[in-house]
DRENTILUM-618823 format. One record per residue (C-alpha): residue in three letters; residue number from 0; x, z, y. Coordinates in Angstrom, 3 decimals, padded with zeros to 6 digits, always signed. Example, Ala and Ser with C-alpha at 12.3 -4.5 7.8 and 13.67 -1.06 7.14 Angstrom:
REM residues 2
- ALA:0:+012.300:+007.800:-004.500
- SER:1:+013.670:+007.140:-001.060
REM end
This chain:
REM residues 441
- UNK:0:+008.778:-024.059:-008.069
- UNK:1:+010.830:-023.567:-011.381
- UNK:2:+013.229:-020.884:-009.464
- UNK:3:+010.240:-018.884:-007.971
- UNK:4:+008.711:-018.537:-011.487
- UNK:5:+012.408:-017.897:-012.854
- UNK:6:+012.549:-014.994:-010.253
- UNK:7:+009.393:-013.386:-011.069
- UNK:8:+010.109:-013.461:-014.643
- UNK:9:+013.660:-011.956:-014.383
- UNK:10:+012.347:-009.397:-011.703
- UNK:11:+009.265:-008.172:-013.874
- UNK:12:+011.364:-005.328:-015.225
- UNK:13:+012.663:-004.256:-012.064
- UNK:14:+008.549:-003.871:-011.196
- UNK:15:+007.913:-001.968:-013.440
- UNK:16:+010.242:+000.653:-013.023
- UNK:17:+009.261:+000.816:-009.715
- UNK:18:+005.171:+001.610:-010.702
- UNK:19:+003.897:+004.277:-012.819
- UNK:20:+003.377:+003.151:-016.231
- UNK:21:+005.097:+005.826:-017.923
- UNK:22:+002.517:+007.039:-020.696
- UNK:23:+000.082:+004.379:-019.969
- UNK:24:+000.942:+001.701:-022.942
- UNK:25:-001.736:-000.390:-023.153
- UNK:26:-001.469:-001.116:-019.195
- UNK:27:+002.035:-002.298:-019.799
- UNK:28:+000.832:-004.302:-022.848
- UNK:29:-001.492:-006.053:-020.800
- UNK:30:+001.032:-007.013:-018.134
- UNK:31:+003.632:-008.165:-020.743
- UNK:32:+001.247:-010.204:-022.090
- UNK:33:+000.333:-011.670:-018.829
- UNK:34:+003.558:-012.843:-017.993
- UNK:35:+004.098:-014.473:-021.281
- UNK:36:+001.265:-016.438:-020.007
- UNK:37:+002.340:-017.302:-017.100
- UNK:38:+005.846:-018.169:-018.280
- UNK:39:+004.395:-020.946:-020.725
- UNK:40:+001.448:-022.260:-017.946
- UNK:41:+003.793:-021.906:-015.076
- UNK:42:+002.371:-022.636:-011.805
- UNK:43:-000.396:-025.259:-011.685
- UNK:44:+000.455:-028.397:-010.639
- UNK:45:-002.185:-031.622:-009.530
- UNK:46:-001.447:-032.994:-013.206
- UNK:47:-003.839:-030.476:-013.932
- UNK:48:-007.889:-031.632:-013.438
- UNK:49:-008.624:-028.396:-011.766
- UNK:50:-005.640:-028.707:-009.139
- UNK:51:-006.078:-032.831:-008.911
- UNK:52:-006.423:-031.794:-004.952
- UNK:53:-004.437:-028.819:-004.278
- UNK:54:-000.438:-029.145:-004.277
- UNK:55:+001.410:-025.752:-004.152
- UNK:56:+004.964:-026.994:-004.367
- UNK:57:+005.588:-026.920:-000.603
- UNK:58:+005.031:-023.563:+000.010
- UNK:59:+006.759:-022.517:-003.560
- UNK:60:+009.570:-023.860:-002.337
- UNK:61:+010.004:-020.568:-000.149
- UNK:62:+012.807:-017.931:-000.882
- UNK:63:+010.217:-015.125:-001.535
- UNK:64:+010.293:-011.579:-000.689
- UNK:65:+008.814:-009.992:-004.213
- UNK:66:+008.833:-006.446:-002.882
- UNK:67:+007.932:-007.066:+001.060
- UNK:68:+009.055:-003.803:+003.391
- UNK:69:+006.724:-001.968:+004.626
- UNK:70:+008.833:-000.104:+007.261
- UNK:71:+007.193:-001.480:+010.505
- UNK:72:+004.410:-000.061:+011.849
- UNK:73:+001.439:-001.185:+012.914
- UNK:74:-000.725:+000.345:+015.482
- UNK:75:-004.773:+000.565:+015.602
- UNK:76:-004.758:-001.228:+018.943
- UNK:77:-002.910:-003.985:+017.381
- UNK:78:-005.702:-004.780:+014.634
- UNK:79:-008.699:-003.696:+016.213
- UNK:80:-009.974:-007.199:+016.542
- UNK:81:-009.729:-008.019:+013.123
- UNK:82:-012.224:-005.040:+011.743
- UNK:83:-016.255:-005.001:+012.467
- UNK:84:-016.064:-003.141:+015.931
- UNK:85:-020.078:-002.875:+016.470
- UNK:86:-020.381:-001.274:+012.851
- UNK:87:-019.906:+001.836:+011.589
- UNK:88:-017.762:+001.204:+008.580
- UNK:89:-015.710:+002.281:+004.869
- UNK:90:-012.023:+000.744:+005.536
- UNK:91:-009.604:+000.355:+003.147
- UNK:92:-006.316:-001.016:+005.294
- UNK:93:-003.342:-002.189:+003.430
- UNK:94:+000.217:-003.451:+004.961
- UNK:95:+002.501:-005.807:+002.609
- UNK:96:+000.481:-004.496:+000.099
- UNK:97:+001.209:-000.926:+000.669
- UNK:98:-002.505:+001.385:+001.515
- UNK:99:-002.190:+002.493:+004.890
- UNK:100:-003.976:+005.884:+005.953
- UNK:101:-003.877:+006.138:+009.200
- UNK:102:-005.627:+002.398:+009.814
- UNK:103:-007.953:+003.208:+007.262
- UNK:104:-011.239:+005.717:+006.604
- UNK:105:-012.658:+008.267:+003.875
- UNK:106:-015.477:+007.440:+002.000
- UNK:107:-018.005:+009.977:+001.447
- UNK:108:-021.559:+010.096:+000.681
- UNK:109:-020.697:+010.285:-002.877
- UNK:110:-018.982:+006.505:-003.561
- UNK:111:-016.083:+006.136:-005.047
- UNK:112:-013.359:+003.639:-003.094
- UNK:113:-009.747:+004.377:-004.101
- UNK:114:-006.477:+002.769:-004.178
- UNK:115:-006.529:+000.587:-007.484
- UNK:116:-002.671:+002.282:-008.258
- UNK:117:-004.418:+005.670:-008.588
- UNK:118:-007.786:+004.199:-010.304
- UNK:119:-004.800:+002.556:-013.121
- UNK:120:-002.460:+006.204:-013.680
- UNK:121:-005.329:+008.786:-013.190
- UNK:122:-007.523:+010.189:-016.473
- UNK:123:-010.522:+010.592:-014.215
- UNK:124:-010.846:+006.691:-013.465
- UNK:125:-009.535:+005.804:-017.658
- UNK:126:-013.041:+004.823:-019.254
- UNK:127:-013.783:+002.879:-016.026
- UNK:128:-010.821:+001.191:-016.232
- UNK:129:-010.621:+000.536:-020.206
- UNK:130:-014.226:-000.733:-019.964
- UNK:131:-013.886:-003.362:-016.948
- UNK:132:-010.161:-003.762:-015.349
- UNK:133:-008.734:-007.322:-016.948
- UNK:134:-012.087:-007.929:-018.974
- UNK:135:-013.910:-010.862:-016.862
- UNK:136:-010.788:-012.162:-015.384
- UNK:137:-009.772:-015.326:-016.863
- UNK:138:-006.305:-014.309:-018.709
- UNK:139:-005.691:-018.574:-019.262
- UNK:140:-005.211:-018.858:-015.877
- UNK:141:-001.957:-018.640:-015.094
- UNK:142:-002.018:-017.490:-011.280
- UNK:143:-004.426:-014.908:-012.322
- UNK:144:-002.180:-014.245:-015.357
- UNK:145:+000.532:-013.647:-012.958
- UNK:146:-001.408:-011.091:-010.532
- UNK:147:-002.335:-009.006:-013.741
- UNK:148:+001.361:-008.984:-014.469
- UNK:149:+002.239:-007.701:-011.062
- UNK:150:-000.621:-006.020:-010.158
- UNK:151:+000.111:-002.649:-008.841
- UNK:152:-001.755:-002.168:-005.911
- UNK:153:-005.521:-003.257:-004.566
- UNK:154:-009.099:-001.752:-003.857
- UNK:155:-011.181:+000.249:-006.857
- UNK:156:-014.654:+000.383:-005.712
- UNK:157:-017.081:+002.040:-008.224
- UNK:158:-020.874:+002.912:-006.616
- UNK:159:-023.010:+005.204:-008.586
- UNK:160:-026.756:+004.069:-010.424
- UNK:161:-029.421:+003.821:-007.682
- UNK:162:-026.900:+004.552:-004.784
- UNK:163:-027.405:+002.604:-001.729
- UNK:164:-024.030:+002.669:+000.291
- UNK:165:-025.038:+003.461:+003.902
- UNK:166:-022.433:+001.281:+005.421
- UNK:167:-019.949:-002.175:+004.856
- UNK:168:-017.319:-001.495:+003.095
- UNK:169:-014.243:-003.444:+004.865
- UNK:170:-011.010:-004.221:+002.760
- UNK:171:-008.256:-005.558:+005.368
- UNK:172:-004.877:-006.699:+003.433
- UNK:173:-002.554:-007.101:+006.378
- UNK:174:+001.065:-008.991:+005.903
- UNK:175:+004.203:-008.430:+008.404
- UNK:176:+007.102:-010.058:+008.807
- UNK:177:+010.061:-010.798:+010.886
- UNK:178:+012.309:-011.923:+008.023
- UNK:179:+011.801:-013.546:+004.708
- UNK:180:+008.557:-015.158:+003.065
- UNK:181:+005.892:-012.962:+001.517
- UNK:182:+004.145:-013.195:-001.885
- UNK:183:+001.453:-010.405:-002.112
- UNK:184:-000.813:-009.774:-005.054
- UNK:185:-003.737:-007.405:-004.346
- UNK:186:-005.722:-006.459:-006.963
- UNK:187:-009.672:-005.227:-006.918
- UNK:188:-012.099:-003.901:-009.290
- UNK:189:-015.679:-003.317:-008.508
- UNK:190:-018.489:-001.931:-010.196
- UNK:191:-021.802:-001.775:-009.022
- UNK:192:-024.188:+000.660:-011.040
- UNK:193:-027.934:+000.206:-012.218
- UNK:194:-030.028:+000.107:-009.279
- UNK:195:-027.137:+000.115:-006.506
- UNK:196:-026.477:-001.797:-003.419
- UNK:197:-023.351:-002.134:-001.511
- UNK:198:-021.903:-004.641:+001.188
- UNK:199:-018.436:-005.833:+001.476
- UNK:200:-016.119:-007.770:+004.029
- UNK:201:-012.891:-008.948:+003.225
- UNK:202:-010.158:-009.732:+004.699
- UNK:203:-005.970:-011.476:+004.696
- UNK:204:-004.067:-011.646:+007.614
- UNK:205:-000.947:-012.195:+008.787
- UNK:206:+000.157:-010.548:+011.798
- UNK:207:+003.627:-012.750:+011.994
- UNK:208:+005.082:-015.842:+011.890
- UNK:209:+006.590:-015.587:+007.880
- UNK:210:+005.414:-017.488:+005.840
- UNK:211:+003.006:-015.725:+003.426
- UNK:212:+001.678:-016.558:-000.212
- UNK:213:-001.242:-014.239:-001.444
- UNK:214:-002.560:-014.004:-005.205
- UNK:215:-005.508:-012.473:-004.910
- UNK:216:-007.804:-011.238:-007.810
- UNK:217:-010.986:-009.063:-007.785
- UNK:218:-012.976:-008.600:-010.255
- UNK:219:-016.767:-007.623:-009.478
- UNK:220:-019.439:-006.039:-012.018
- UNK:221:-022.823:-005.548:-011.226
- UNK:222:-025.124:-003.848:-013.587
- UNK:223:-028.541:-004.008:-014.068
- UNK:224:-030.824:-004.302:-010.503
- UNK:225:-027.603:-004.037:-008.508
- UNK:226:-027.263:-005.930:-004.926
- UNK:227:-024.221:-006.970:-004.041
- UNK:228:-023.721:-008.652:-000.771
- UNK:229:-019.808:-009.896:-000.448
- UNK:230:-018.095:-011.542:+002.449
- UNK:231:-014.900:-013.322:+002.426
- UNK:232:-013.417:-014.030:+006.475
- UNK:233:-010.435:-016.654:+005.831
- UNK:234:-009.187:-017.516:+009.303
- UNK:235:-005.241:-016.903:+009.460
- UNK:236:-002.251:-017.805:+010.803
- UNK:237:-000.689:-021.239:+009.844
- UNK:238:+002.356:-019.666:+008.429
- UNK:239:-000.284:-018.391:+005.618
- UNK:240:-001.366:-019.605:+001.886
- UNK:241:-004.275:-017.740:-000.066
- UNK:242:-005.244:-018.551:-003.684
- UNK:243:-008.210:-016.276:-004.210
- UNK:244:-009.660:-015.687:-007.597
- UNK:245:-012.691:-013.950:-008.039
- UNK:246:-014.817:-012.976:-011.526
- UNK:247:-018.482:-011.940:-011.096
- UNK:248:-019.989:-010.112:-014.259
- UNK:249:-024.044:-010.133:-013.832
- UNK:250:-025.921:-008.089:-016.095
- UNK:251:-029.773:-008.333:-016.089
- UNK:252:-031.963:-008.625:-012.879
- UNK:253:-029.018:-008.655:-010.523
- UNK:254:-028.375:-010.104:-007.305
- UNK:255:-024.759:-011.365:-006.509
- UNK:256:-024.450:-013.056:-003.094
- UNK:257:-020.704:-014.553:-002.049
- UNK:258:-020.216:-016.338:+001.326
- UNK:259:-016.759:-017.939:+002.178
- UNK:260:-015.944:-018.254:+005.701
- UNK:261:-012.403:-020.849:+005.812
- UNK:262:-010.995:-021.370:+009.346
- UNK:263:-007.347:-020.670:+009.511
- UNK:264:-004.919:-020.953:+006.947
- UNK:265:-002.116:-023.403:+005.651
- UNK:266:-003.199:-023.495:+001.796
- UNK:267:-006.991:-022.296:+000.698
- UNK:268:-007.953:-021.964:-002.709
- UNK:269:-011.054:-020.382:-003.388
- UNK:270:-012.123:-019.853:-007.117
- UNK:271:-015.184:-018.476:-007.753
- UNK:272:-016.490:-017.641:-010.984
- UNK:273:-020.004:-016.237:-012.067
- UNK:274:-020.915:-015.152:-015.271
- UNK:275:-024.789:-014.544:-015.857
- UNK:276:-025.029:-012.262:-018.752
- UNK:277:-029.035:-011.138:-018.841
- UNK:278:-032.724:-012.538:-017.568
- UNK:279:-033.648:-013.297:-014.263
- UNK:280:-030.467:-012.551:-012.528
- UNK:281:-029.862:-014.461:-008.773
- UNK:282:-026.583:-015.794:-007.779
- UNK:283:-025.930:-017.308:-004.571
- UNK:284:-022.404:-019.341:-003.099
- UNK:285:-022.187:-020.317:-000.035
- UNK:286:-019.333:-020.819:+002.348
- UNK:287:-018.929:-022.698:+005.879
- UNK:288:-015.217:-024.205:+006.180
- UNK:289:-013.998:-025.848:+009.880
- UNK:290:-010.703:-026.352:+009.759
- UNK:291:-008.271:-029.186:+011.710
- UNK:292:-004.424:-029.926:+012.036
- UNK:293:-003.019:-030.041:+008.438
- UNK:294:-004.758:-027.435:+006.724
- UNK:295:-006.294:-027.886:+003.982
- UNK:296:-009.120:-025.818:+001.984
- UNK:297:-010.148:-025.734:-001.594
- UNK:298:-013.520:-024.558:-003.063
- UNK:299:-013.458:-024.276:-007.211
- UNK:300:-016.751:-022.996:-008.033
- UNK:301:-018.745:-022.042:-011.463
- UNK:302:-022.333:-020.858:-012.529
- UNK:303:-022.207:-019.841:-016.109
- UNK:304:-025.995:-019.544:-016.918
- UNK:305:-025.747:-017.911:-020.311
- UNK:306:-029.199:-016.546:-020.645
- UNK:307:-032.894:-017.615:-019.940
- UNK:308:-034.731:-017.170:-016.861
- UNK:309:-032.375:-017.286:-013.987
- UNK:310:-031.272:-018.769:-010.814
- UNK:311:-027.944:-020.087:-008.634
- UNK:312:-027.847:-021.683:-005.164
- UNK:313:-024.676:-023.173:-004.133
- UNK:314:-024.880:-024.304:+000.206
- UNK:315:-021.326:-025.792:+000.861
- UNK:316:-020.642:-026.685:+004.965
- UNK:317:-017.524:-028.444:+005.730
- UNK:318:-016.499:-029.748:+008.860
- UNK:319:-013.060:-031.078:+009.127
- UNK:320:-010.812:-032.820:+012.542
- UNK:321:-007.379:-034.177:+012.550
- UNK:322:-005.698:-034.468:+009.602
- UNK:323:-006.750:-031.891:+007.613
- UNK:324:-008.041:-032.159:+003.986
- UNK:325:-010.553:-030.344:+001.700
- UNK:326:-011.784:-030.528:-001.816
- UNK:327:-015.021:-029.173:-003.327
- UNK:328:-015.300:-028.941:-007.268
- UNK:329:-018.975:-026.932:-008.102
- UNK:330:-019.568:-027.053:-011.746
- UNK:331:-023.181:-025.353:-013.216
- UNK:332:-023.213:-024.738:-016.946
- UNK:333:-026.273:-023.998:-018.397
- UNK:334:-026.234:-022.748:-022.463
- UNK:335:-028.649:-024.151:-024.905
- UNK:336:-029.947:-020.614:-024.848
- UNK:337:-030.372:-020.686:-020.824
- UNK:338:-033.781:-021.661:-020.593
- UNK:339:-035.928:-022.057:-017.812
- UNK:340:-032.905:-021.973:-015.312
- UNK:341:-032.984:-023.082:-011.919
- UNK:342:-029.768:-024.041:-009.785
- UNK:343:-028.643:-025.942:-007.102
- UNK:344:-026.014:-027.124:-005.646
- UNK:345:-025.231:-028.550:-002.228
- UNK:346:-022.450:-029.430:-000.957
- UNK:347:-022.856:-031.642:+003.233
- UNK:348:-019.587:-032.347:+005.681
- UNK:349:-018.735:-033.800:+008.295
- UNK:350:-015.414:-035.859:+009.027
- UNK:351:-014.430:-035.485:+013.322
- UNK:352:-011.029:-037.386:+012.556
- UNK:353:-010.849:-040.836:+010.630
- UNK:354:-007.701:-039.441:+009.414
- UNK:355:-009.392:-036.144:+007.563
- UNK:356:-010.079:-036.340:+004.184
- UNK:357:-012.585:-034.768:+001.865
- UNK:358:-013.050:-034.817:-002.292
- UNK:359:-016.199:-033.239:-003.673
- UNK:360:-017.023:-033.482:-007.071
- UNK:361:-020.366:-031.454:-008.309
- UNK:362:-020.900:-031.169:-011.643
- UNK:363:-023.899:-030.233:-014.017
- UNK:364:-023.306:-029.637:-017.962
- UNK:365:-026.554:-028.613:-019.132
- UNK:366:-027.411:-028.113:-023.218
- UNK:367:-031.030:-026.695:-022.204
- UNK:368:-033.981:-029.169:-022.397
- UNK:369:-036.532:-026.754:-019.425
- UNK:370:-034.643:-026.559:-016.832
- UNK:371:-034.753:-027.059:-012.873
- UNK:372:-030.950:-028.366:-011.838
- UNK:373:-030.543:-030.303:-008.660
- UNK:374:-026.855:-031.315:-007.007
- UNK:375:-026.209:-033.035:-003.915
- UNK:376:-023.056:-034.066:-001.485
- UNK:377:-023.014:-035.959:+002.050
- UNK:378:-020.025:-036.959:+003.965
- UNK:379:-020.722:-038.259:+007.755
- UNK:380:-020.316:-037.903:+010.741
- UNK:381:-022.123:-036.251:+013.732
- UNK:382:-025.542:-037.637:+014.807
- UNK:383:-025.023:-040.248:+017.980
- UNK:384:-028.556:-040.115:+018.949
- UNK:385:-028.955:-036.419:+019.136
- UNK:386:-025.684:-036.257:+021.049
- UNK:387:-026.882:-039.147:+023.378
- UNK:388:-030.517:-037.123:+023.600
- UNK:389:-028.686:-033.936:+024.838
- UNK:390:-026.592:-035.156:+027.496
- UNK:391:-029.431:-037.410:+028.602
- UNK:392:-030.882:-033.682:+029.715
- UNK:393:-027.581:-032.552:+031.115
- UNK:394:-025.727:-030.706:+028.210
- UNK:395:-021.871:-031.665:+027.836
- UNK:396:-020.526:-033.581:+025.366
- UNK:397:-018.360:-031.103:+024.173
- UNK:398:-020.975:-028.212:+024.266
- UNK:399:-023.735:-030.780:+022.224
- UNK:400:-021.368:-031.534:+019.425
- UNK:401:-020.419:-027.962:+019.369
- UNK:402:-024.262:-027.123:+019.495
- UNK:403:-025.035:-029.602:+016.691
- UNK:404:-022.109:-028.615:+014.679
- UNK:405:-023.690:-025.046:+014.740
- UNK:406:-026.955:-026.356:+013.729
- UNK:407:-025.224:-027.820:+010.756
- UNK:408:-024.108:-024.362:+009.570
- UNK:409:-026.742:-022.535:+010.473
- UNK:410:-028.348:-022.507:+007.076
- UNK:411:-025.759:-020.773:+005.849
- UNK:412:-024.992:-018.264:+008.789
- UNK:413:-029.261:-017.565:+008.469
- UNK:414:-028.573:-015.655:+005.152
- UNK:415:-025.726:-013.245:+006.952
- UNK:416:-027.365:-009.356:+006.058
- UNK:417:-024.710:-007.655:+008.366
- UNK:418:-025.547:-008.193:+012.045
- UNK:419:-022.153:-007.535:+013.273
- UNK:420:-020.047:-009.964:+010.771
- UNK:421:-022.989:-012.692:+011.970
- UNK:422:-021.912:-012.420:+015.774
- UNK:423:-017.821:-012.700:+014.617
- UNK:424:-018.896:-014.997:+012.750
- UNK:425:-020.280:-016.813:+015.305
- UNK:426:-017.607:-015.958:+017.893
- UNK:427:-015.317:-017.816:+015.648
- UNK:428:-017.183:-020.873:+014.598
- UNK:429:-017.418:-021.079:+018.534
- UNK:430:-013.688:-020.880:+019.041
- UNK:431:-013.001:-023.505:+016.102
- UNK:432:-015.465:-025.723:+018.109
- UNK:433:-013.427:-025.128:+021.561
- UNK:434:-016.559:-024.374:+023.356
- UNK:435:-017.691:-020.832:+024.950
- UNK:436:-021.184:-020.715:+023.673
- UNK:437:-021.981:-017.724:+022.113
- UNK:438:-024.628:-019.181:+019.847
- UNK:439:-027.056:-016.130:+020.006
- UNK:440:-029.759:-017.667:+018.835
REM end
């Protein structure tokens, strides 16, 4: 751990030569001052409350590749399962963190979706970028400290007031390897205008055996009215480690939806923090994790409820076989200012293995006197009657528990807006369960 964090401090200079930062000071500023942060945090360890679940240190014990190549080539036909196939789509593709063209498509229709290298070095994109990039992002933290610091390379997304965007916009960050370990550090920015709506799916995934460790940060804004539908698909290779921080900026009368899909993976860590800053603003979180082996997934969630009138639903589904492990921490803050606010929380799994192992911890800190909070967790296992009631009228054993396993989710996969990502979706959850139902339902 202590020589990967030497490494990226004695190699930070080397970056920079290697980015375009010439004439942009305050850029550098910020990343100097980044790494200063990270060089006193370090990276976090289960000493610290937040991380009490998660180690890192096996997979920072990995020679890593700081500046992956991005010499071999990857073909359409090779990928084509991992994009929305039934869907006309926006896709930004990148390999080892590098954008790649010919995998990827133009937007038109008047939206803005660039590369965030060109949205940091280009005048056109400066008041964008002085006004949001690095603002909501928490610069304490010292993994997200350390993807400012290297950031050089990501998604800029910026919709215009009252624009509806006519189709998903898909952000694929593929990783490819036949030597050393990867760490990657993609970097997004999106703002959503007065009145707009967009829809995004993204995506990590490794298309070898390396080992891979991704620092992900994106930073969302969504102004006044805006929808914002966002999907995250987590189901990768074994070989591959994602800590993914994300910083939602509400302004008044928005809607900010987030679901987390976790199947695949070594190391998940999903932070998700949402920031209501004006009335009557809607966030929802919800995620469905099924994972088994050793992996293990982490879901660190907060609702800051700053101002009056507003509302948060957290739905949490965890299923979890063999030996794999899992930790839930959902914390709702609600200001003395935040009255009449209404969240919940809910957070139900179920344990296949005797051996898997599950932490959830909600958590309410409320300094308002009219509210409407509510939290909730259950741990079990899969209902014996039902099963025994479905085979008594000839369905499997494997297919019921698969079919009542999918009932379990289904509350969250009801609230899916793009028909396509709903039947991958379900094609996965399906292919996590072993079974070859294709849960149309």
């Amino acid at each position: 751990m202590e020589e990967l964090k030497e490494k990226l401090i004695a190699s930070f200079i080397a970056f920079e030569q290697g980015v375009d930062v010439d004439g942009n000071a305050p850029l550098h500023e910020m990343r100097v001052e980044a790494l200063k942060t990270f060089e006193t945090k370090g990276f976090p360890t289960k000493k610290e409350e937040a991380w009490k679940f998660t180690s890192l240190n096996a997979v920072l014990k990995n020679d890593f590749s700081l500046f992956p190549k991005t010499d071999k080539a990857v073909d359409f036909k090779d990928v084509k399962q991992y994009f929305l196939s039934d869907s006309d789509t926006y896709k930004l593709v990148f390999i080892n963190g590098v954008f790649s063209s010919h995998l990827s498509s133009d937007a038109q229709d008047n939206v803005e979706i660039t590369l965030m290298s060109a949205a940091l070095s280009k005048p056109k994109y400066k008041m964008v970028i002085d006004s949001y990039y690095n603002q909501i992002a928490d610069k304490n933290d010292s993994l997200t400290a350390l993807n400012t610091a290297y950031a050089s390379e990501g998604t800029f997304i910026n919709i215009p007031k009252s624009k509806v965007v006519a189709k998903p916009i898909e952000l694929i960050y593929f990783s490819t390897s036949d030597q050393a370990a990867m760490l990657l550090q993609p970097r997004n920015l999106i703002v959503v205008g007065e009145n707009a709506h967009v829809q995004i799916v993204e995506r990590h995934q490794n298309l070898s055996e390396a080992t891979v460790l991704t620092n992900s940060v994106t930073e969302i804004v969504a102004h006044k009215r805006a929808i914002v539908d966002y999907y995250k698909v987590q189901n990768d290779t074994q070989t591959s480690n994602l800590v993914d921080n994300t910083y939602i900026n509400q302004k008044q009368e928005s809607r900010v939806s987030v679901h987390t899909f976790s199947f695949g993976g070594k190391i998940t860590r999903n932070n998700l923090n949402f920031y209501q800053n004006g009335e009557r603003i809607d966030s929802t979180l919800k995620g469905i994790t099924i994972i088994g082996d050793k992996q293990h997934v982490d879901h660190y969630t907060l609702v800051d409820h700053i101002e009056p009138n507003c509302e948060s639903h957290q739905n949490y589904k965890g299923i979890y076989d063999d030996q794999s492990s899992s930790a839930f921490n959902g914390k709702i803050y609600v200001h003395s200012e935040a009255q009449k606010t209404d969240a919940f929380q809910q957070n139900n799994n179920i344990l296949l293995s005797d051996k898997a192992t599950l932490n959830t911890k909600p958590q309410l800190e409320i300094f308002a006197d009219d509210v409407k909070c509510s939290h909730g967790c259950t741990i079990g296992q899969l209902d014996h009657e039902a099963l025994f009631y479905m085979q008594q009228r000839g369905i499997p054993k494997k297919e019921a528990k698969a079919l009542l396993m999918y009932a379990f989710t289904d509350e969250v996969m009801a609230s899916i807006k793009i028909p396509d990502l709903k039947k991958r979706i379900s094609s996965l959850i399906a292919k996590k369960l072993g079974v070859t139902i294709g849960f149309d339902l």
